[in-house]
N, C-alpha and C positions, 0 to 999 in steps of 0.2 A: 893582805896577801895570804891569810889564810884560806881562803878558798884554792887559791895556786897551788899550797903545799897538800892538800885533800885530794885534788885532782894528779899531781906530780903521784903522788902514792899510789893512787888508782893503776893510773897507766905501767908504772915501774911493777906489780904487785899480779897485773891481767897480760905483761907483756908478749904472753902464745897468743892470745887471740889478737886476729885481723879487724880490730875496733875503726880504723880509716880515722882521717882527723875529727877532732872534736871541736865544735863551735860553741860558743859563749855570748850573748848577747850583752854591755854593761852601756848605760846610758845611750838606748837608739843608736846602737852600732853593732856590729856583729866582729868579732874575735874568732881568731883560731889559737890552740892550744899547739905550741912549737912541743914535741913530743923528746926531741933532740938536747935543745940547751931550757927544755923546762919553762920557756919564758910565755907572753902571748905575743901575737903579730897581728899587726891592724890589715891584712890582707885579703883580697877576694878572693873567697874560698872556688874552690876550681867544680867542674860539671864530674859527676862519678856515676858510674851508671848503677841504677837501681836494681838492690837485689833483695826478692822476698825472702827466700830460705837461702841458709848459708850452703854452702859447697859441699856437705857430709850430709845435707838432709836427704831421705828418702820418703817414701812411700809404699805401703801395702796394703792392697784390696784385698776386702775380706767382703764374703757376703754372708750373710745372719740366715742362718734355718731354724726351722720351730722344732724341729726333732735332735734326736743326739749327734747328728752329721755334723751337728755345726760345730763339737769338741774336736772333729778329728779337721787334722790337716790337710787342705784340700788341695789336689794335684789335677784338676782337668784344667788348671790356666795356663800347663807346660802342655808340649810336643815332646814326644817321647820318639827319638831315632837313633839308627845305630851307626858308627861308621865304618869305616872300611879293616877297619882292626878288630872291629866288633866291641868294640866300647860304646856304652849306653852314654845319651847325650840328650839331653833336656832344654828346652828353649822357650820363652812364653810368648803366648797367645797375643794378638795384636789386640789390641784396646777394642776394636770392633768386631770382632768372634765372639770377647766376652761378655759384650752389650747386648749382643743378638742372641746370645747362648740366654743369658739373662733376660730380655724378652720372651725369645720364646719359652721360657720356663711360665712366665705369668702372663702369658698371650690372651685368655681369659681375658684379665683385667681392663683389656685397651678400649679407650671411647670408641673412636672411630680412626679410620682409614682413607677416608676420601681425601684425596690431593696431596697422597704421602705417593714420593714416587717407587715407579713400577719396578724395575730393578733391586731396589731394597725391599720391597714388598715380598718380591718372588724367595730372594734368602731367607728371609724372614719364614715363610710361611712352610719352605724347606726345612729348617732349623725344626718347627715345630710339629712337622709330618714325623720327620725321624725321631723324634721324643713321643709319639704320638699322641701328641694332645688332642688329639680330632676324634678318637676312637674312646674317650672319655663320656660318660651320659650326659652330664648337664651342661659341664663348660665346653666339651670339644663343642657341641652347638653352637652354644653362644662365639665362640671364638669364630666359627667358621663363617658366620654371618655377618662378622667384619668384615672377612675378606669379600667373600662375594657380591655384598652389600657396596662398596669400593672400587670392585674391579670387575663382576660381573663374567663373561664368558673367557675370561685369563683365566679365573681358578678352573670353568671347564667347559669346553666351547660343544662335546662332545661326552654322550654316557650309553655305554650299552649296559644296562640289565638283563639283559635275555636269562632267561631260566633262571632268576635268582630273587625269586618272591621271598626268600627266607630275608636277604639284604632287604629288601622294599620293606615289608612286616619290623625291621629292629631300626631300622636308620630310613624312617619315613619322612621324618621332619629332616632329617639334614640332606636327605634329597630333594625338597620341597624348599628347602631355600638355596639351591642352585639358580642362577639367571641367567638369561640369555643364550640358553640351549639353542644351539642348529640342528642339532641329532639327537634323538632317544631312541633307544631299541627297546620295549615293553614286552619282547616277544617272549609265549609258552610261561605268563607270570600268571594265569589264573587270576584274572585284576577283578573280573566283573562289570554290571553296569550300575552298580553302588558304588565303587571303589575310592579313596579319599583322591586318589592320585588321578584319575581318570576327573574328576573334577578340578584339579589344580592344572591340568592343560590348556584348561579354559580360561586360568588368570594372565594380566597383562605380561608380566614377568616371563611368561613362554609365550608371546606373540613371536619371537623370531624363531622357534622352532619351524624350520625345511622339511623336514626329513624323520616320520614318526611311523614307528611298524609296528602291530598290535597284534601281529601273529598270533592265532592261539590263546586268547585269553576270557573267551567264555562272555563276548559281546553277543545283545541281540537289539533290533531295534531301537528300544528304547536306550539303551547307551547311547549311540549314535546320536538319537534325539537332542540328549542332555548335552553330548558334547559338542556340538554345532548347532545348539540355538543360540548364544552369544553372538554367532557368526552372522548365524541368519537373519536376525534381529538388531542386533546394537552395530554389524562389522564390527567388531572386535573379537581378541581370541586366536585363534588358526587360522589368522588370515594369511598370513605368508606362505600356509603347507605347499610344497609342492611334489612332493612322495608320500605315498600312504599304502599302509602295510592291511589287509585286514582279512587276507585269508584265514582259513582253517577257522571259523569263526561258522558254526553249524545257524545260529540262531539267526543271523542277520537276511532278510529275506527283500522282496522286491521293494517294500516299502520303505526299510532302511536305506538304501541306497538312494532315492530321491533327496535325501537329506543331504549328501555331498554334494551337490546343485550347487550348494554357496561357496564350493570354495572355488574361487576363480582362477589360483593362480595351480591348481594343482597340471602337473604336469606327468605324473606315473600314479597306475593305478592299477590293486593286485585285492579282488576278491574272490579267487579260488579257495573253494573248499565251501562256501557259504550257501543257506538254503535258499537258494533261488529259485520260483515257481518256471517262471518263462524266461530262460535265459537269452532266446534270441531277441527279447523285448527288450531286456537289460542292458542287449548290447547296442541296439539303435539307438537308446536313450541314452548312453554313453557317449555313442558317438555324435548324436545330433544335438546335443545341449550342453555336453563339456568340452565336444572338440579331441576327444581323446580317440584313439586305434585301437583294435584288438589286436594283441601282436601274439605272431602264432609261433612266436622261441621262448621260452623263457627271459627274461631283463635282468639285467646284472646287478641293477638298482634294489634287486628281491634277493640276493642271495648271502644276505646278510655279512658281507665282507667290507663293507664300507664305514657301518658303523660301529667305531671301538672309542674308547673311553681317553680323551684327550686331555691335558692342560696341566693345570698344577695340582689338581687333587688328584692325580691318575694312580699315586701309590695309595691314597687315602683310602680311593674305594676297594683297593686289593686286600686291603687294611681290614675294613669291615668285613669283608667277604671270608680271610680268614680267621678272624672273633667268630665268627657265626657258626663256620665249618669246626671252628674247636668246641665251640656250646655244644654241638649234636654228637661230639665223637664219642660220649658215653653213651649215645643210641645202638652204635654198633654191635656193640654186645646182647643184646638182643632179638640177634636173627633166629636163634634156636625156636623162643616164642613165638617170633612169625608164622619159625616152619612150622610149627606145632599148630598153629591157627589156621593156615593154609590147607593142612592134614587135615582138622577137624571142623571144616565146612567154613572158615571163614572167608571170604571171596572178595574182597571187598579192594585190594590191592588187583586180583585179575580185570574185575569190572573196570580197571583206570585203563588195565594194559586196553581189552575190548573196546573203551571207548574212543581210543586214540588209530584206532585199528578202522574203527568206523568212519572217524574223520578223514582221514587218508581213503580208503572205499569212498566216500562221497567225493574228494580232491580229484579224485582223476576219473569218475564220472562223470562230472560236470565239466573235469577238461581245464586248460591253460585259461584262467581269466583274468590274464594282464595287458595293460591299456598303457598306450603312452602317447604324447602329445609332439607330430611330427614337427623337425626344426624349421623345415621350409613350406610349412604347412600356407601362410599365409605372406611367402616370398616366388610364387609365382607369377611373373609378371608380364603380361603381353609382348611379343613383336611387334616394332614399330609400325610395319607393314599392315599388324592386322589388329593395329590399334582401334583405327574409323572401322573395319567391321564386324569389333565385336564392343564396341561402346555398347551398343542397346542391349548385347546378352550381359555385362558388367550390373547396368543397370537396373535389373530387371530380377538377378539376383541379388543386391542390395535392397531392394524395395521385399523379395520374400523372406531375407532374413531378418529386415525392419519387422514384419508381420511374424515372423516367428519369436522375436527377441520381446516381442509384446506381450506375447500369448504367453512366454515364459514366464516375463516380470510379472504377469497379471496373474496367474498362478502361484507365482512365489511368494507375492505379497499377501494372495488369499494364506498361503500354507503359515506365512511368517508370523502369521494376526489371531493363531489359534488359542485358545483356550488354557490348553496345554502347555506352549510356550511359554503365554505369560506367567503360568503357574511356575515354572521351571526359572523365567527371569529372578522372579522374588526369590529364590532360592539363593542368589549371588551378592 
């Protein structure tokens, strides 16, 4: 019975805390310790629900910094509100704000994103907009490539650039892993027919690009070349385009324009302002080989109101645009110099105003040259009545565009099989 009077002492000695009964095993049997009259009871002990921490236990999240932040007390896991007495009133943060707050802190870090669903993706990547991890050099990159890499035209189904080659020039790579663009505006960017970007519309990743305006950027020929020989060659590329922008573009000349031959699906087309030899050649070839009109209003499609900058990077790139605009804001102060240069023979800013002055002078010389593809072009359909007599005139134009459609492809395939193209493929 020593063991009874060991255990009697225990319990008399612990009697605050809620110990629940105690079992004893002696000789393949199990015992309960009677806590009342002291003794043991040969009794089946009863079902008690299970409890991991006792009733006073707590819990506090703490997260660990490499800097001195992590000494002070951290207060962004409250709400801070006030009430109607104007007392300050504090409340904490639901378990999944602080998860995500915490993610996007180290969004960096994440493997990947595919088949993580859409809805938490979008908080998520909100979370990490307004922290601006995106506007970071190395990791906003990599971060952003998760998402797009994942989700594709969610993060932005739509980007206008217009006039903001300084954005294109700092955040080329993080515009270059955007996918699935509908829309890009490149307009008045000074891109070139070197340019990095002008060659990545040629990769698969913008085959669903519709809708691409190149206003103004200092194309001639051989741009064109480069950027629609994928098309003309592989079909692959711009094949979907069916709006294309490429007025105010001095260099591009009759031969240029053969080169959009391939794209099949285009439906609007604006090359005003472009050095064209024979324009009224330009426009038969238009119309009899792309199927396209000369329309003599202006297209709603050109007035650059349609493409704005869509999805979940939309504040992103307002993001970059103002890093950029703050880099240059100590240029300002140096207009005195300008004028000082402008004073003493330097011209070299008036020559941009000149040249922009010439292009417009050429724009409305050569006149409205926007083309668009009518809706019922090929929904006109005979009366019954004069069905039997115009079978044979039906027929008869079927059989010359059979002959013209030959004469095309047998051109197109001489032009497809150049020298030059292939040189151009190895490039890809």
């Amino acid at each position: 019975q020593n063991w009874m009077k060991g255990m009697s002492y225990c319990l008399h000695s612990e009697s605050h805390l809620d110990t629940g009964p105690i079992y004893v095993r002696e000789n393949g049997k199990l015992h309960v310790v009677n806590q009342g009259a002291g003794g043991i009871q040969n009794v089946t002990p009863k079902t008690r629900p299970f409890r991991l921490f006792s009733r006073g236990f707590s819990v506090e999240l703490c997260m660990n910094r490499e800097d001195d932040r992590a000494r002070r007390q951290r207060t962004d896991h409250f709400i801070f509100t006030y009430t109607k007495e104007g007392n300050l009133r504090y409340s904490a943060k639901t378990l999944f704000s602080l998860v995500l707050g915490y993610i996007s802190d180290n969004v960096d870090h994440i493997d990947s994103l595919i088949g993580f669903p859409e809805q938490i993706a979008e908080k998520l990547f909100s979370a990490a907009e307004a922290r601006q991890k995106f506007t970071e050099p190395v990791t906003g990159l990599r971060a952003l490539q998760k998402f797009t890499e994942a989700y594709g035209n969610l993060v932005l189904c739509s980007l206008c650039l217009r006039n903001r080659d300084l954005v294109i020039s700092e955040k080329l790579e993080e515009i270059k892993s955007f996918r699935e663009l509908t829309c890009l505006d490149l307009s008045c960017c000074k891109l070139g027919d070197e340019h990095e970007l002008l060659e990545h519309l040629t990769k698969e990743a913008l085959s669903s690009i519709k809708q691409l305006l190149l206003k103004d950027n200092s194309l001639s020929d051989a741009g064109l070349r480069r950027m629609t020989a994928p098309v003309r060659v592989l079909k692959k590329g711009l094949e979907n385009l069916s709006v294309l922008d490429l007025s105010c573009n001095p260099k591009i000349t009759d031969v240029g324009i053969g080169y959009l031959l391939s794209f099949k699906k285009l439906n609007c087309l604006d090359i005003s302002g472009t050095g064209l030899k024979d324009v009224n050649a330009v426009i038969r070839r238009i119309q009899m080989q792309m199927g396209l009109v000369h329309s003599k209003v202006p297209l709603k499609e050109f007035d650059h109101s349609n493409c704005k900058t869509e999805g979940w990077a939309e504040q992103t790139v307002l993001q970059w645009e103002q890093a950029v605009m703050e880099a240059i804001k100590p240029q300002d102060d140096l207009r005195s110099r300008t004028a000082a240069l402008r004073f003493y023979g330097k011209t070299h800013r008036i020559e941009e105003v000149v040249k922009c002055k010439l292009v417009e002078a050429e724009t409305k010389a050569s006149g409205n040259l926007q083309f668009y593809k009518e809706k019922g072009q090929n929904c006109h359909l005979p009366l019954k009545k004069e069905v039997a007599g115009s079978h044979e005139l039906k027929n008869n134009k079927k059989r010359a565009l059979a002959e013209r459609e030959r004469e095309r492809t047998s051109k197109q395939k001489h032009l497809c099989l150049t020298v030059e193209d292939w040189d151009l493929l190895n490039t890809y």
